[in-house]
N, CA, C, O and CB atoms as a CASP TS submission, in Angstrom:
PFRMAT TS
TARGET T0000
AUTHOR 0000-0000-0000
METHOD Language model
MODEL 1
PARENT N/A
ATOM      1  N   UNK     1      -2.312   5.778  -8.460  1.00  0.00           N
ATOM      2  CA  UNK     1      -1.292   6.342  -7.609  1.00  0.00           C
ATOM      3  C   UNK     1       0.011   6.514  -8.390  1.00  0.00           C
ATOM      4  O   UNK     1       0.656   7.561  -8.454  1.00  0.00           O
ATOM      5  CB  UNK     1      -1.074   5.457  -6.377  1.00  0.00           C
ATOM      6  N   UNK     2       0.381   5.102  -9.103  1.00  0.00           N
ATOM      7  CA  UNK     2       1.911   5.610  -9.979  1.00  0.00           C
ATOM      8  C   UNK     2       1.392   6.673 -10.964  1.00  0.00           C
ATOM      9  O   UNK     2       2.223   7.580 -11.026  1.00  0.00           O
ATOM     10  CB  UNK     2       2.810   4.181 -11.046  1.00  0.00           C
ATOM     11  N   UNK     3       0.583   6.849 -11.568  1.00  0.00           N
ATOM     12  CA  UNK     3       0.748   8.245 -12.603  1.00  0.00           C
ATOM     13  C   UNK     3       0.591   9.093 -11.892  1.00  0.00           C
ATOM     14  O   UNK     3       1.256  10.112 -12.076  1.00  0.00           O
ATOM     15  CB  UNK     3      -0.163   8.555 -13.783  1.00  0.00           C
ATOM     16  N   UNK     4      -0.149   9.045 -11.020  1.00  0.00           N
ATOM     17  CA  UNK     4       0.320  10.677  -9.828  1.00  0.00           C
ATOM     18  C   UNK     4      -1.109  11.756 -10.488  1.00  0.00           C
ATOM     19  O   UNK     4      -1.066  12.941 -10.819  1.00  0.00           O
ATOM     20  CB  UNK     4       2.736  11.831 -10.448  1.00  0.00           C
ATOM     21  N   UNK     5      -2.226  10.837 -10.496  1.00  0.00           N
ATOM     22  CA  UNK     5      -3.332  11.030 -10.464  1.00  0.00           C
ATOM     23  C   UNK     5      -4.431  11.288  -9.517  1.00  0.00           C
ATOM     24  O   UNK     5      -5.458  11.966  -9.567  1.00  0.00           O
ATOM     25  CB  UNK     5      -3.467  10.410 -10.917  1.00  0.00           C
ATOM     26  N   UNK     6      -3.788  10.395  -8.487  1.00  0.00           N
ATOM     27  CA  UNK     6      -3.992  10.677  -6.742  1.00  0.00           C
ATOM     28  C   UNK     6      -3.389  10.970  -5.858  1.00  0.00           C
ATOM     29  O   UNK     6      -2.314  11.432  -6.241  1.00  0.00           O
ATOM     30  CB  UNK     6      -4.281   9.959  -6.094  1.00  0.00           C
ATOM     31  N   UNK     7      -3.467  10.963  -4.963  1.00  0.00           N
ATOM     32  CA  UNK     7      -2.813  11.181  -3.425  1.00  0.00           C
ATOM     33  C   UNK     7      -2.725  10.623  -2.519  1.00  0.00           C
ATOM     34  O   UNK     7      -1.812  10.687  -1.696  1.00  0.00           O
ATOM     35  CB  UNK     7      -3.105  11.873  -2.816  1.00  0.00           C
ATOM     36  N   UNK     8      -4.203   9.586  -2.491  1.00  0.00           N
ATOM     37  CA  UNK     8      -4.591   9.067  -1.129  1.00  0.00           C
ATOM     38  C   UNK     8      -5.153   7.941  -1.536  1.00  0.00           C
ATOM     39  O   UNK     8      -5.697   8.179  -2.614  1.00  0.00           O
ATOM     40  CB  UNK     8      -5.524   9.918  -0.221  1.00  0.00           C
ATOM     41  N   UNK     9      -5.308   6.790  -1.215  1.00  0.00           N
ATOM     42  CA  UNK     9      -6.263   5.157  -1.546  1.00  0.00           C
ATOM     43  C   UNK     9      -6.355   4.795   0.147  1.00  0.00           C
ATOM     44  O   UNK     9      -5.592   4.761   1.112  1.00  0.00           O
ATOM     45  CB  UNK     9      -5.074   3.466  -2.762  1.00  0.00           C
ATOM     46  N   UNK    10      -7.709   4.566  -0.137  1.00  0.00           N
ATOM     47  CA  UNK    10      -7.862   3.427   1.696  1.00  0.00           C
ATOM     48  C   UNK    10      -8.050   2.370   0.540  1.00  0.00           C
ATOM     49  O   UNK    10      -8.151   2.389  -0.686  1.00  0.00           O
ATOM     50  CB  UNK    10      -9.744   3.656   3.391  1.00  0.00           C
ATOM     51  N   UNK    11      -8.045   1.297   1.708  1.00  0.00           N
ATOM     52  CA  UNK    11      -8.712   0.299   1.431  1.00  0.00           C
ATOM     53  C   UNK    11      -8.876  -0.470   2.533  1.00  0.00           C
ATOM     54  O   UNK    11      -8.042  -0.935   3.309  1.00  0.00           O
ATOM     55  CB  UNK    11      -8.237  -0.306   0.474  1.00  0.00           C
ATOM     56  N   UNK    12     -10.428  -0.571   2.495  1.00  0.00           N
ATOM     57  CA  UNK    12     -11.350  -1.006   3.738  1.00  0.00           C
ATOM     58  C   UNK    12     -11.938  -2.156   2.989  1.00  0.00           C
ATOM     59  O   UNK    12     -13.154  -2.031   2.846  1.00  0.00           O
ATOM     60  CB  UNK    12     -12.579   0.196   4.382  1.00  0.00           C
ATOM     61  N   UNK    13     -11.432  -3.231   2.473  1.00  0.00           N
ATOM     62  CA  UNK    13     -11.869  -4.469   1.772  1.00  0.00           C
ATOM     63  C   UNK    13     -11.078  -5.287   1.799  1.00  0.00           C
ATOM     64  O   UNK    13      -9.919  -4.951   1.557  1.00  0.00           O
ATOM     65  CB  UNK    13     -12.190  -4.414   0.580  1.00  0.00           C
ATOM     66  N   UNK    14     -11.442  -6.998   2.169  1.00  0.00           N
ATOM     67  CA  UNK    14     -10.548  -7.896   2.220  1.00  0.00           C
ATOM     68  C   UNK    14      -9.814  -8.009   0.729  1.00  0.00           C
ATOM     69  O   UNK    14     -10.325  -7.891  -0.385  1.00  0.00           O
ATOM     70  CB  UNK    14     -11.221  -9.144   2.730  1.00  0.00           C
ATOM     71  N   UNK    15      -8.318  -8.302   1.135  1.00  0.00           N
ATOM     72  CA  UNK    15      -7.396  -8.636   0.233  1.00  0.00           C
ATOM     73  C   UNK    15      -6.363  -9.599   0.777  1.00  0.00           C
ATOM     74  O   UNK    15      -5.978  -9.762   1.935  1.00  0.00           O
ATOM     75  CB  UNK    15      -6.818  -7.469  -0.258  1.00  0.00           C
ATOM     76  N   UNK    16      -6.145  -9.967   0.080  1.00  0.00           N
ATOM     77  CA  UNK    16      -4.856 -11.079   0.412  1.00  0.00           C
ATOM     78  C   UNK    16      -3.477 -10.714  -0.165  1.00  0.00           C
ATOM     79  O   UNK    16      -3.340  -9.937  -1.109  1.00  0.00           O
ATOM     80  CB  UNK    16      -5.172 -12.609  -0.254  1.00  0.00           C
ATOM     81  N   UNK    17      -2.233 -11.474   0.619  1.00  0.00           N
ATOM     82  CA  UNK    17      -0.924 -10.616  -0.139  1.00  0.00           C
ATOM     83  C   UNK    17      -0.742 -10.556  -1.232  1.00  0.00           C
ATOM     84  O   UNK    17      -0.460  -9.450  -1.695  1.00  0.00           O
ATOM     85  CB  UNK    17       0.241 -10.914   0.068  1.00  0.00           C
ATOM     86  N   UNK    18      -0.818 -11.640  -2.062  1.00  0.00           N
ATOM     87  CA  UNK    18      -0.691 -11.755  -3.208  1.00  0.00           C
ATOM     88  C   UNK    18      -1.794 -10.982  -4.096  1.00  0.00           C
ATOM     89  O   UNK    18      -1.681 -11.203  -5.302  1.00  0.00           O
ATOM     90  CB  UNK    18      -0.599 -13.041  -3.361  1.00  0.00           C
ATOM     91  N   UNK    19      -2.605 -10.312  -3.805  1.00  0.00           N
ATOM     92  CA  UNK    19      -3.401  -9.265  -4.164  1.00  0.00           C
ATOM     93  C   UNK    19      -2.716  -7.767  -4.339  1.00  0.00           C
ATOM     94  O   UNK    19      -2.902  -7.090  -5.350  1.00  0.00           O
ATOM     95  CB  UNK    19      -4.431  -9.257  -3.160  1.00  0.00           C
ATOM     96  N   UNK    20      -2.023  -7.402  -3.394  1.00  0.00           N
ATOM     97  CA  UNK    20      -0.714  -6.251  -2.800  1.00  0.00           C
ATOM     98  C   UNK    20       0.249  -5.870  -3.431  1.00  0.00           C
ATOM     99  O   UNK    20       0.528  -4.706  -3.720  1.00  0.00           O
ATOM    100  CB  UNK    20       0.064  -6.617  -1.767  1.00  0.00           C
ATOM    101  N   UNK    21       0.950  -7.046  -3.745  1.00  0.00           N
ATOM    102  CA  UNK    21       2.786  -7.607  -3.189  1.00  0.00           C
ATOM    103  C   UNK    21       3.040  -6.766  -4.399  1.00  0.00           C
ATOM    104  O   UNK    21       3.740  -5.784  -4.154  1.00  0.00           O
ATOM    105  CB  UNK    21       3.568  -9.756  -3.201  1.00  0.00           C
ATOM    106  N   UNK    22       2.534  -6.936  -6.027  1.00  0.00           N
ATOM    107  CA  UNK    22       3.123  -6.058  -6.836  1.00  0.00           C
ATOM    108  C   UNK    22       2.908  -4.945  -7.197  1.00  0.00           C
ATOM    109  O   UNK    22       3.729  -4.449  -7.968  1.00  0.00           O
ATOM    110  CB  UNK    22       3.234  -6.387  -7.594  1.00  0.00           C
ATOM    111  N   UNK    23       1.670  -4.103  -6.756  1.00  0.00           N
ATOM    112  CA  UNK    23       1.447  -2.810  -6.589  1.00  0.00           C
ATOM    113  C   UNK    23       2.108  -2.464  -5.446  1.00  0.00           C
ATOM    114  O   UNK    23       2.841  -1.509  -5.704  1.00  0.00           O
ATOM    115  CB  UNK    23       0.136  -2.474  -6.568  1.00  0.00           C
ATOM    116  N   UNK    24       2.188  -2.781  -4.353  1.00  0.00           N
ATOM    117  CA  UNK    24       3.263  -1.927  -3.510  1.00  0.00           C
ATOM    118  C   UNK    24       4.425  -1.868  -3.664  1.00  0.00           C
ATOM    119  O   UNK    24       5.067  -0.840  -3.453  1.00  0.00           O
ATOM    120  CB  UNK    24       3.351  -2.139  -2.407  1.00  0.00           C
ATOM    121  N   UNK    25       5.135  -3.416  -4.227  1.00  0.00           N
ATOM    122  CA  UNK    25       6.589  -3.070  -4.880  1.00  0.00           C
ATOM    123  C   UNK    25       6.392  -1.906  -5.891  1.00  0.00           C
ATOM    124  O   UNK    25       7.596  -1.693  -6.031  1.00  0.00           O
ATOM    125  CB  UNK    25       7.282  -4.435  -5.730  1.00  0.00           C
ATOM    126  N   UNK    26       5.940  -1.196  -6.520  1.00  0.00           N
ATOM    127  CA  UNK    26       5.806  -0.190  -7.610  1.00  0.00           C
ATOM    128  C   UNK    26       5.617   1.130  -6.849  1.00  0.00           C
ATOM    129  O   UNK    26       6.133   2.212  -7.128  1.00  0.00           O
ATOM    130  CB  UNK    26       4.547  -0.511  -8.648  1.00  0.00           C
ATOM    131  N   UNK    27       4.885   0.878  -5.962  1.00  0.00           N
ATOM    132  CA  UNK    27       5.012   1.995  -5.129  1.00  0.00           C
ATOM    133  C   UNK    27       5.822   2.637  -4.215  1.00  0.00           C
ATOM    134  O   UNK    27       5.980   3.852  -4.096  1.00  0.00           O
ATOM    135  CB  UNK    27       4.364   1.957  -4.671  1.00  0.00           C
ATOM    136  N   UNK    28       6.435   1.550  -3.438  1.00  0.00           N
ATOM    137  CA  UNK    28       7.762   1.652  -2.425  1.00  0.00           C
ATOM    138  C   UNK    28       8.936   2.058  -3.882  1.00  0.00           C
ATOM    139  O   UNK    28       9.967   2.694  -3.659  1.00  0.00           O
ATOM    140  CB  UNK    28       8.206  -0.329  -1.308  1.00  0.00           C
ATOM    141  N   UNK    29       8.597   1.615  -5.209  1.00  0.00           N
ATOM    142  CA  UNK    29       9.934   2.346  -5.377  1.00  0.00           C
ATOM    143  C   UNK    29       9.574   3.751  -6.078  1.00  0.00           C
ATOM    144  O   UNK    29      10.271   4.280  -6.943  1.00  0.00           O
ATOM    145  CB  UNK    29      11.049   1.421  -6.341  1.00  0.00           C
ATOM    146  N   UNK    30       8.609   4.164  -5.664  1.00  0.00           N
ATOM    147  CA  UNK    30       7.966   5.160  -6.110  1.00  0.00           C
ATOM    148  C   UNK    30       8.050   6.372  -4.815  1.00  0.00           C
ATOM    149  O   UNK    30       7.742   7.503  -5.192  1.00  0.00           O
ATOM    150  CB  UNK    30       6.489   4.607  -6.561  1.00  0.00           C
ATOM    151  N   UNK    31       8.298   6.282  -3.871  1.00  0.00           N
ATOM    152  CA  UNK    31       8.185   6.683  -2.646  1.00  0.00           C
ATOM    153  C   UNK    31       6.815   6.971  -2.335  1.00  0.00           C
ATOM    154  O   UNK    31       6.377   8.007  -1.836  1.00  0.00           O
ATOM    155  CB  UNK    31       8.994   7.711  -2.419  1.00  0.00           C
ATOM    156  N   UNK    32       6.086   5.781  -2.737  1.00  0.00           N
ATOM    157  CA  UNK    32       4.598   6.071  -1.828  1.00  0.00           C
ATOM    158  C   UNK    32       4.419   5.088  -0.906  1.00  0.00           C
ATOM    159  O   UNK    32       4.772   3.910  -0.942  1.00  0.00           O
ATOM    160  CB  UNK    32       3.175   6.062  -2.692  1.00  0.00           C
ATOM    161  N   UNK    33       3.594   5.950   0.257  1.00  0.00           N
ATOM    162  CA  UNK    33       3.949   4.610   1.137  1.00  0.00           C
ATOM    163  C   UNK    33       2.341   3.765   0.954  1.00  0.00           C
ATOM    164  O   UNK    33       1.291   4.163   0.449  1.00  0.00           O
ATOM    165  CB  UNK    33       4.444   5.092   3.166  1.00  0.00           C
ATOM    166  N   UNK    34       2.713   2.434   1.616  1.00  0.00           N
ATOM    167  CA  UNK    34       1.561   1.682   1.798  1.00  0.00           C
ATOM    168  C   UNK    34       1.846   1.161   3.636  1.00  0.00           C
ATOM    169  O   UNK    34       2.712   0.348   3.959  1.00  0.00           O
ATOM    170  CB  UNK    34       1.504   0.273   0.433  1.00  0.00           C
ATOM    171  N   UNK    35       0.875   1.873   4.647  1.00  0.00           N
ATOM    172  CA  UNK    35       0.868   1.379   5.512  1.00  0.00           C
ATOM    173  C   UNK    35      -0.640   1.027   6.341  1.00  0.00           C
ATOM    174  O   UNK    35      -1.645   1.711   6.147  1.00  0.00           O
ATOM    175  CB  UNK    35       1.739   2.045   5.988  1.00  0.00           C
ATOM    176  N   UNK    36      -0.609  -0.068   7.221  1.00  0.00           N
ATOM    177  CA  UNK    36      -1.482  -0.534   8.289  1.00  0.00           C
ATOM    178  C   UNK    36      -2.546   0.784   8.391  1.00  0.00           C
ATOM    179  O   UNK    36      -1.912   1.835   8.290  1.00  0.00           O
ATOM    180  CB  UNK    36      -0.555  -0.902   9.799  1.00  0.00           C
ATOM    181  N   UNK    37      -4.194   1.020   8.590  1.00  0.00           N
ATOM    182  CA  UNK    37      -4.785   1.977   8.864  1.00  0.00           C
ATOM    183  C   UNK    37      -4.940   2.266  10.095  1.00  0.00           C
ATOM    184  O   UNK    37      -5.536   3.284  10.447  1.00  0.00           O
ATOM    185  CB  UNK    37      -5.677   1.965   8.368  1.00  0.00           C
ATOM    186  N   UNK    38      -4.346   1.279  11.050  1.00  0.00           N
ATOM    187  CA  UNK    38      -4.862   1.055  12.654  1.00  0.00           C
ATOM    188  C   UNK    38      -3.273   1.654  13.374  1.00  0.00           C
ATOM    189  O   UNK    38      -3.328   2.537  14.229  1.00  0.00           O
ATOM    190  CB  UNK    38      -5.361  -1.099  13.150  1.00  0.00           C
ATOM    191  N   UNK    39      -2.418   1.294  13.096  1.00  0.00           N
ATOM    192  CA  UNK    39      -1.250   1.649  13.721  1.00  0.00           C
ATOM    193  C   UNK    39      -0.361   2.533  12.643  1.00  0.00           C
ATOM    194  O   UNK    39       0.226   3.343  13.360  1.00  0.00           O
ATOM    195  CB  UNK    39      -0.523   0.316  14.242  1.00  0.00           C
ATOM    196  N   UNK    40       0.055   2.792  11.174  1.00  0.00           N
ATOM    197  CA  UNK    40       0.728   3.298  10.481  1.00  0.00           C
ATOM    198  C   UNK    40       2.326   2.483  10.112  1.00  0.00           C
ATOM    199  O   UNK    40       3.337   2.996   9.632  1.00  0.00           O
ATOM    200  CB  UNK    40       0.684   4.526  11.078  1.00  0.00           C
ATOM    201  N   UNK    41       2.140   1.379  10.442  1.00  0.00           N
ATOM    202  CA  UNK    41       3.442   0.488  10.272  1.00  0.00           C
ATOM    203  C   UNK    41       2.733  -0.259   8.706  1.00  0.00           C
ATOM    204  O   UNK    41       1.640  -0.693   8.343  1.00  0.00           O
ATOM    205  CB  UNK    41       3.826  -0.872  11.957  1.00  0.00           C
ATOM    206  N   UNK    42       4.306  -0.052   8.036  1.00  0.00           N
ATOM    207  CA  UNK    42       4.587  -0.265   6.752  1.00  0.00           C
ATOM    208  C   UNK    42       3.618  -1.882   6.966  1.00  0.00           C
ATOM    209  O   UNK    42       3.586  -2.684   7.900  1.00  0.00           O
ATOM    210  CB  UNK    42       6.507  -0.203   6.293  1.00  0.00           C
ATOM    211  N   UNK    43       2.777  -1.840   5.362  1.00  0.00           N
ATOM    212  CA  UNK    43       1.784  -3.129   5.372  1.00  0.00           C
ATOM    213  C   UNK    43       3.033  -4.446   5.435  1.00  0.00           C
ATOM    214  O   UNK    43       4.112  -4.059   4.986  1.00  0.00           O
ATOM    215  CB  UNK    43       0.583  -3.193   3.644  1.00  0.00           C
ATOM    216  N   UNK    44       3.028  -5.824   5.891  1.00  0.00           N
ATOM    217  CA  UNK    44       4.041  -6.312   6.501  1.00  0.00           C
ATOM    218  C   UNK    44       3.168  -7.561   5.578  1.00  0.00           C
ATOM    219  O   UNK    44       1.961  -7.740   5.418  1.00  0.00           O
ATOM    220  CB  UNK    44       4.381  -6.147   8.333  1.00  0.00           C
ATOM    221  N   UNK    45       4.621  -8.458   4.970  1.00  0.00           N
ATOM    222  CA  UNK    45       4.197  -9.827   3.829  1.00  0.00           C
ATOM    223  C   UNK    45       4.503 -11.059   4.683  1.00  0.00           C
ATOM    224  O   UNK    45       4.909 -10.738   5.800  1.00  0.00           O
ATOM    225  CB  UNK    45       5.290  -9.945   2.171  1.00  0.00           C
ATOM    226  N   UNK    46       4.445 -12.057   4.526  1.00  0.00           N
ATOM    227  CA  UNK    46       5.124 -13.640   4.616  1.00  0.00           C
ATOM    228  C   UNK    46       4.523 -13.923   6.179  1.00  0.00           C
ATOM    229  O   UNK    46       5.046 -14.763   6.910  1.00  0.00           O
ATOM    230  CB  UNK    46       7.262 -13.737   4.489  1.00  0.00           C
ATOM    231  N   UNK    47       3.013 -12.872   6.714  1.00  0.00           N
ATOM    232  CA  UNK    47       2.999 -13.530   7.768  1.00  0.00           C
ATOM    233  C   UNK    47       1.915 -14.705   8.142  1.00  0.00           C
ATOM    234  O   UNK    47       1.261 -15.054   7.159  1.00  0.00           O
ATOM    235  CB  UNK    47       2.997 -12.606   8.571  1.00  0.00           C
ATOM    236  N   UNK    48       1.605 -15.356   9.308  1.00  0.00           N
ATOM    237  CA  UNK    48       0.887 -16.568   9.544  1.00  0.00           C
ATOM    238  C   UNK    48      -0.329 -16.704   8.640  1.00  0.00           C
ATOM    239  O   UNK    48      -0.656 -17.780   8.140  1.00  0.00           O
ATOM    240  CB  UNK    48       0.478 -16.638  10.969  1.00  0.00           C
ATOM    241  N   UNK    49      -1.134 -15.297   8.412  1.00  0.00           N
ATOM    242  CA  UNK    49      -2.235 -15.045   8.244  1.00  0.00           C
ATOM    243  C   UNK    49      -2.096 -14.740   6.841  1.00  0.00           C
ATOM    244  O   UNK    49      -2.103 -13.510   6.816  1.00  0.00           O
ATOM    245  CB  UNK    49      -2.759 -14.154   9.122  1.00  0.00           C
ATOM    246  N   UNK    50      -1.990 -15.104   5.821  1.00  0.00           N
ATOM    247  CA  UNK    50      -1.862 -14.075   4.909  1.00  0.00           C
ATOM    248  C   UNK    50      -2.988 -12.753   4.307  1.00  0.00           C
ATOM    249  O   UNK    50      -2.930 -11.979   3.351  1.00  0.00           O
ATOM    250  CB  UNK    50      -1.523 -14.849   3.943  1.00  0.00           C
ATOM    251  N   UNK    51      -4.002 -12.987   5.437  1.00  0.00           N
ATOM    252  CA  UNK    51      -5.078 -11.619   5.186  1.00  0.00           C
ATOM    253  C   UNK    51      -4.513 -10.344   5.317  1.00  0.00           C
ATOM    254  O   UNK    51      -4.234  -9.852   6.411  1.00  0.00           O
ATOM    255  CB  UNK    51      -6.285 -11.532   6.222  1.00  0.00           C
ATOM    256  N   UNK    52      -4.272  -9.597   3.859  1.00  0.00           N
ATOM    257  CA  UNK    52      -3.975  -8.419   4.559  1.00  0.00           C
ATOM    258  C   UNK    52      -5.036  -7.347   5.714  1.00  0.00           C
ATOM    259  O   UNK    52      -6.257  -7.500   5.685  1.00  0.00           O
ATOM    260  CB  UNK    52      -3.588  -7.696   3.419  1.00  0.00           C
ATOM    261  N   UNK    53      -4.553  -6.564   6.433  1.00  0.00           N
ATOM    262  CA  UNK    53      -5.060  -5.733   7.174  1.00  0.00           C
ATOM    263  C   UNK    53      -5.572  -4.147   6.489  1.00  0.00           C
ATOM    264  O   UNK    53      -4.774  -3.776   5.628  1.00  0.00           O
ATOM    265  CB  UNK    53      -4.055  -5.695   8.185  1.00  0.00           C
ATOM    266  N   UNK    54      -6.439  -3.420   6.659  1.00  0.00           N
ATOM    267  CA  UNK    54      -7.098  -2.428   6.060  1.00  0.00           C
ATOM    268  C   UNK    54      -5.895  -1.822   5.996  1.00  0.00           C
ATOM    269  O   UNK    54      -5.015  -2.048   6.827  1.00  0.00           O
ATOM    270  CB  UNK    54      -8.297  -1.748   6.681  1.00  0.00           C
ATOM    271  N   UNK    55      -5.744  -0.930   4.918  1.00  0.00           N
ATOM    272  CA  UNK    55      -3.980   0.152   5.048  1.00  0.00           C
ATOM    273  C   UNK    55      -4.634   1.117   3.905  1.00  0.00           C
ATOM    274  O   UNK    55      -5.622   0.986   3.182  1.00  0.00           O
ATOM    275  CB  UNK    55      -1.831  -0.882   4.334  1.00  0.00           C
ATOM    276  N   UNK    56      -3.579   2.223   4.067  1.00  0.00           N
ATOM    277  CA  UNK    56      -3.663   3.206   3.467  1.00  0.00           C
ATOM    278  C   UNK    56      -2.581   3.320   2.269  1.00  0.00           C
ATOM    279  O   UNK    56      -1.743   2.494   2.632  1.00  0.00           O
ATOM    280  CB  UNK    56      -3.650   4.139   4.399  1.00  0.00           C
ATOM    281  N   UNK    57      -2.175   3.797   1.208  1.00  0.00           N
ATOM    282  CA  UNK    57      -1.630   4.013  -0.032  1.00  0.00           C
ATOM    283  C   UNK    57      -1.830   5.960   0.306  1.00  0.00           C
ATOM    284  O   UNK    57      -2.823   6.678   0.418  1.00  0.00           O
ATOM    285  CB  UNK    57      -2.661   3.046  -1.563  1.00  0.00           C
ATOM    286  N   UNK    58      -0.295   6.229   0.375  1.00  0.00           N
ATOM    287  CA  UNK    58      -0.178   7.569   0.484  1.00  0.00           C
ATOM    288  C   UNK    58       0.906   7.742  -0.151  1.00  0.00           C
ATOM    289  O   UNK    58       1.813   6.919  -0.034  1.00  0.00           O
ATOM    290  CB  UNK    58      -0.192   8.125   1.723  1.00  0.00           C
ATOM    291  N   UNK    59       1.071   9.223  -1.222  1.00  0.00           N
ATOM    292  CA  UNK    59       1.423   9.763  -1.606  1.00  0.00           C
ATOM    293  C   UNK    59       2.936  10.728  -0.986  1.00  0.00           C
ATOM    294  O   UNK    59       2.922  11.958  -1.043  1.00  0.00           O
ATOM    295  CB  UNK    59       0.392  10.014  -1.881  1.00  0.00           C
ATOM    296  N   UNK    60       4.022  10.044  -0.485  1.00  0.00           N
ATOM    297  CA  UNK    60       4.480  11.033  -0.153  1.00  0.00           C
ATOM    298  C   UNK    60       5.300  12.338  -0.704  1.00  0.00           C
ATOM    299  O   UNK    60       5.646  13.407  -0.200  1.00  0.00           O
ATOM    300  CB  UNK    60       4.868  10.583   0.458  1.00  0.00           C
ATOM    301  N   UNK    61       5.431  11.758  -1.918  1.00  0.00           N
ATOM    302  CA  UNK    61       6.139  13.493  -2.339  1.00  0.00           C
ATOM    303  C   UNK    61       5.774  13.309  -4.335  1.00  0.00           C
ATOM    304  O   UNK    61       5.699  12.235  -4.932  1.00  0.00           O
ATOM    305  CB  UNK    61       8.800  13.665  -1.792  1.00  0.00           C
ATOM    306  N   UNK    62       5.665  14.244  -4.746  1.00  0.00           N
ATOM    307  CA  UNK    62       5.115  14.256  -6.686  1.00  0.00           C
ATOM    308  C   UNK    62       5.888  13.722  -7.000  1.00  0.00           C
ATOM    309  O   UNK    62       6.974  14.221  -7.293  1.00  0.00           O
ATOM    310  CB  UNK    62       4.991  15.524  -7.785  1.00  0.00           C
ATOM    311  N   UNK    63       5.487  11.919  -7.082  1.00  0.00           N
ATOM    312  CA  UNK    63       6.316  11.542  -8.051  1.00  0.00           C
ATOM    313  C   UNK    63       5.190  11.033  -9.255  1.00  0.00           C
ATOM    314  O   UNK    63       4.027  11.218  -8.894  1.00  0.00           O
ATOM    315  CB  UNK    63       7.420  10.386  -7.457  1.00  0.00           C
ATOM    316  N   UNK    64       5.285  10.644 -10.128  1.00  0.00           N
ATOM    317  CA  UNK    64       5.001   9.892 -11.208  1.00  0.00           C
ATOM    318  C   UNK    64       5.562   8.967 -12.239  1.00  0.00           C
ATOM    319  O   UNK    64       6.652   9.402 -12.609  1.00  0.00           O
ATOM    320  CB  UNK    64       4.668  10.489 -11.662  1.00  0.00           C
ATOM    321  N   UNK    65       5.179   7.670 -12.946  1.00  0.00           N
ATOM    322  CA  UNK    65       5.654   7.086 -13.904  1.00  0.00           C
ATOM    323  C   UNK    65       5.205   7.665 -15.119  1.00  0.00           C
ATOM    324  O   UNK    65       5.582   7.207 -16.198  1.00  0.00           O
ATOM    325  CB  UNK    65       5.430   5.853 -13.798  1.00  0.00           C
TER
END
């Protein structure tokens, strides 16, 4: 996704935050988003559960590193 090789990532596989936390920081400052696949709210850290939830990695505008 940061070289701007793709567009789109699901991910339909358990992960945990600390699996996440530094590819999406790279991405949020990338303007790609990473959100929830069930509702579209930004994937959310530090909560009870730390399982993340299935989410999507989208592309919103050509950027690249």
């Amino acid at each position: 996704m940061a070289e701007g090789k793709a567009n789109f990532y699901p991910r339909f596989a358990p992960t945990m935050e600390w699996d996440t936390a530094a590819g999406h920081a790279i991405c949020s400052a990338l303007g790609i988003a990473v959100t929830v696949q069930d509702t579209g709210e930004p994937l959310r850290y530090n909560k009870a559960d730390l399982l993340n939830p299935w989410f999507l990695v989208k592309q919103e505008k050509n950027t690249a590193c």
